[in-house]
N, C-alpha and C positions, 0 to 999 in steps of 0.2 A: 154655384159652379161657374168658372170662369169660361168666358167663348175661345177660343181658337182663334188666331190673330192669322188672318191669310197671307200665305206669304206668295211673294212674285217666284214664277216658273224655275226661272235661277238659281232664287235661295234656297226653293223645294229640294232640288239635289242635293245641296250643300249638306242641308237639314238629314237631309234620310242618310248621306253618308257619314256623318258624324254621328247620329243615332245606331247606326248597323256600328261602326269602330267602337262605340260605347260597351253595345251589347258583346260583342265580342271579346270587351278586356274586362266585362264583368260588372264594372263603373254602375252600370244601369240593367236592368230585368224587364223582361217584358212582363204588362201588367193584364188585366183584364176589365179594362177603365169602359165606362160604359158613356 
């Protein structure tokens, strides 16, 4: 399994708003990743 690359406070926004637009137009599903 790959680690989780941390990202700076900044990018974290960016990250979660393009992840929520994602899930929104469908593009991506939420998953149940452990």
């Amino acid at each position: 399994m790959m680690r989780r690359r941390r990202q700076a406070q900044t990018e974290d926004a960016i990250v979660g708003s393009n992840v929520d637009a994602m899930l929104s137009t469908g593009v991506i599903e939420h998953g149940e990743g452990v």
